[in-house]
C-alpha positions as CSV (number, residue, x, y, z in Angstrom):
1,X,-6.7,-1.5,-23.4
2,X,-3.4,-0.1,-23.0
3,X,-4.5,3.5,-22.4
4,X,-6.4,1.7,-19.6
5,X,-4.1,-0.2,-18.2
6,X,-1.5,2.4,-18.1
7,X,-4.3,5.6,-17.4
8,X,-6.1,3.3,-14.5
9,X,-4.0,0.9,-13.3
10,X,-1.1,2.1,-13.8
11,X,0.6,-0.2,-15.9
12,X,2.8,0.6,-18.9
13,X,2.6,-2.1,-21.4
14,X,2.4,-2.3,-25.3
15,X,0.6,-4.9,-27.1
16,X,1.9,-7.3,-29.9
17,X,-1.7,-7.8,-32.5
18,X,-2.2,-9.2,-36.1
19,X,0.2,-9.6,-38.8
20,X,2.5,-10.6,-36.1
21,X,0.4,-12.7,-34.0
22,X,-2.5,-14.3,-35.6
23,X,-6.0,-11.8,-35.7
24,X,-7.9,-12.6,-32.6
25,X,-5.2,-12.9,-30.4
26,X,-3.3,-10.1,-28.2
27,X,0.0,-10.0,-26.3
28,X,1.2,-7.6,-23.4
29,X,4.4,-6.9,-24.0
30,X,6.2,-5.9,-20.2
31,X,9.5,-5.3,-19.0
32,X,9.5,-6.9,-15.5
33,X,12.2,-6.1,-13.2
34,X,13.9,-6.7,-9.6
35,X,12.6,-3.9,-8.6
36,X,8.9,-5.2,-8.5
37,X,7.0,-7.0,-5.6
38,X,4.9,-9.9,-5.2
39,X,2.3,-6.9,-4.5
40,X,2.9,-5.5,-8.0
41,X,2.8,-8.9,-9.4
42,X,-0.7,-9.6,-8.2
43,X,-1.8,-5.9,-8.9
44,X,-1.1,-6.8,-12.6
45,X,-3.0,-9.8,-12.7
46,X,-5.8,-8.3,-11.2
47,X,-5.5,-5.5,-13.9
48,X,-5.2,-8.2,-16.8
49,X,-8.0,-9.8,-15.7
50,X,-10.5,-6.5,-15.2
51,X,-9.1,-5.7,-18.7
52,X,-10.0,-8.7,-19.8
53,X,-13.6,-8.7,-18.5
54,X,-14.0,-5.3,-19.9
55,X,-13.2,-6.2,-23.1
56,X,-15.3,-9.2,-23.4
57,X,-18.5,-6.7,-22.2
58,X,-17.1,-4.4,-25.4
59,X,-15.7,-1.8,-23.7
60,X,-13.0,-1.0,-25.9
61,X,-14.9,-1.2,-29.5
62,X,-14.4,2.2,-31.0
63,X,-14.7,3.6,-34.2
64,X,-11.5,5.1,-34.6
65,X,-8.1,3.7,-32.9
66,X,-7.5,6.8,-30.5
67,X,-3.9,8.9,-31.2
68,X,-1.8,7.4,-27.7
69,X,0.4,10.1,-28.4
70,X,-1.7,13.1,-28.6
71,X,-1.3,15.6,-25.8
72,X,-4.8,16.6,-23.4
């Protein structure tokens, strides 16, 4: 999801999951600033949900967690 986010939408974000939250549950974490308009603001909830729809469909089920930091 946050490969998505940030590779389609253009949003960077992390995510907060289990032991720290309880299993089932996820957080984006974002750092929000001035800087960003009402326009970005809806742009990211429109994100959020798409992601969200995506991964009720199963989109993001994988067998392995990919490497975020590997290089293409």
């Amino acid at each position: 999801m946050v490969m998505d986010l940030r590779e389609n939408y253009h949003i960077f974000c992390s995510i907060v999951v289990y032991p720290v939250i309880p299993k089932g549950h996820i957080i984006y974490r974002l750092i929000p600033t001035a800087a960003h308009t009402d326009q970005d603001i809806e742009e990211t909830l429109k994100a959020f949900s798409e992601t969200k729809a995506k991964l009720d469909a199963g989109a993001y089920k994988a067998e392995a967690i990919p490497d975020m930091a590997e290089t293409k």
